[in-house]
N, C-alpha and C positions, 0 to 999 in steps of 0.2 A: 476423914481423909479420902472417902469415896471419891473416884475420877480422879482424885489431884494427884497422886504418884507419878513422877517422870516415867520415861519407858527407862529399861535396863540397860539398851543401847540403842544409839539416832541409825534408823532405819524407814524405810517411806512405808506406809501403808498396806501395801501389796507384798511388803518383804516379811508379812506377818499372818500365823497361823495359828488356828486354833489346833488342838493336839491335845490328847488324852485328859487330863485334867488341868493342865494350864498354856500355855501357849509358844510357839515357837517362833524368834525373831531370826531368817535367814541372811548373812551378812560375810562379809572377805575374811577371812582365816586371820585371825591377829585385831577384829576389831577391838573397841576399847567394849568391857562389861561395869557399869555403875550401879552403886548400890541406892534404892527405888525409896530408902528411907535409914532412917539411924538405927543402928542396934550392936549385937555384939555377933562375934563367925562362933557358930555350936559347931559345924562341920567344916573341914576343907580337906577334901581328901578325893581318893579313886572309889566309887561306885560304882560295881559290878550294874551295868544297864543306864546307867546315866555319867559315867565316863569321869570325868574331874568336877566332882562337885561341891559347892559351895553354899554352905545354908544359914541366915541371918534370922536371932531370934530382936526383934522388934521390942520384946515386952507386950502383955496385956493379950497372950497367946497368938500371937499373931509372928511369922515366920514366913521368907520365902527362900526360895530353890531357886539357885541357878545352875545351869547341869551344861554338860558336853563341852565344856569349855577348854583351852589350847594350855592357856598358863593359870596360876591360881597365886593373886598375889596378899593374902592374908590367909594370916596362919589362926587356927583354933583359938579363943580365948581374947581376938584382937575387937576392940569397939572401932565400928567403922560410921563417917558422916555421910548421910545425903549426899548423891553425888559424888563421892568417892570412888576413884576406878576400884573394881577386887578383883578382874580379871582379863581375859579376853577372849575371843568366839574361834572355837576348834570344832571339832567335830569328831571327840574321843565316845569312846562306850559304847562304838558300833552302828554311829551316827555317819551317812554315806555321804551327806551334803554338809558343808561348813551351817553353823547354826547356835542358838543358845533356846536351851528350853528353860523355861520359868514358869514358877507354881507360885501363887500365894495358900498360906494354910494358914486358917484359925480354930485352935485348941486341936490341933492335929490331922482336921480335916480340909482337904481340897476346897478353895472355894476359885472360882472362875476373875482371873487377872484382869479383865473388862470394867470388873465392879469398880477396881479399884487406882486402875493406868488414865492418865488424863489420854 
């Protein structure tokens, strides 16, 4: 699935950042957030430094973060599809600009979003 994952949400180019270990899409308060593949919510909750967040485990150790978001609309436990909204872009957890930060992680480690976002 290298390159083929949609992004998380439709943003141009320039509205994208690289950022600590994965990447930040800047975008209007209330955007829609989609999920970048199938899998089931391990987290949906408030994170101290990453604000309202939401973390999909994929299967076959592979997991992403979506963080600083406004609303969170999947609860713990839910399997979500491809392209499924699960949230939308806030700017909670002491985030100063509206925005959604995304991690991909495989067997628990950071790997860089690039590899794997068409």
């Amino acid at each position: 699935m290298r390159h083929k994952l949609p992004l998380p949400v439709k943003v141009s180019a320039n509205a994208m950042q690289r950022m600590n270990q994965g990447a930040m899409f800047f975008a209007a308060e209330g955007t829609p957030v989609h999920a970048v593949y199938p899998g089931q919510v391990v987290f949906s909750d408030w994170l101290r430094g990453y604000g309202l967040l939401l973390i999909i485990d994929h299967g076959q150790g592979f997991m992403t973060l979506y963080a600083h978001n406004q609303s969170l609309f999947k609860a713990k436990g839910t399997k979500v599809a491809q392209g499924e909204q699960i949230s939308t872009i806030g700017h909670s957890g002491g985030l100063k600009q509206n925005g959604l930060y995304f991690e991909v992680r495989q067997r628990g480690k950071a790997v860089p979003p690039s590899q794997w976002l068409k």
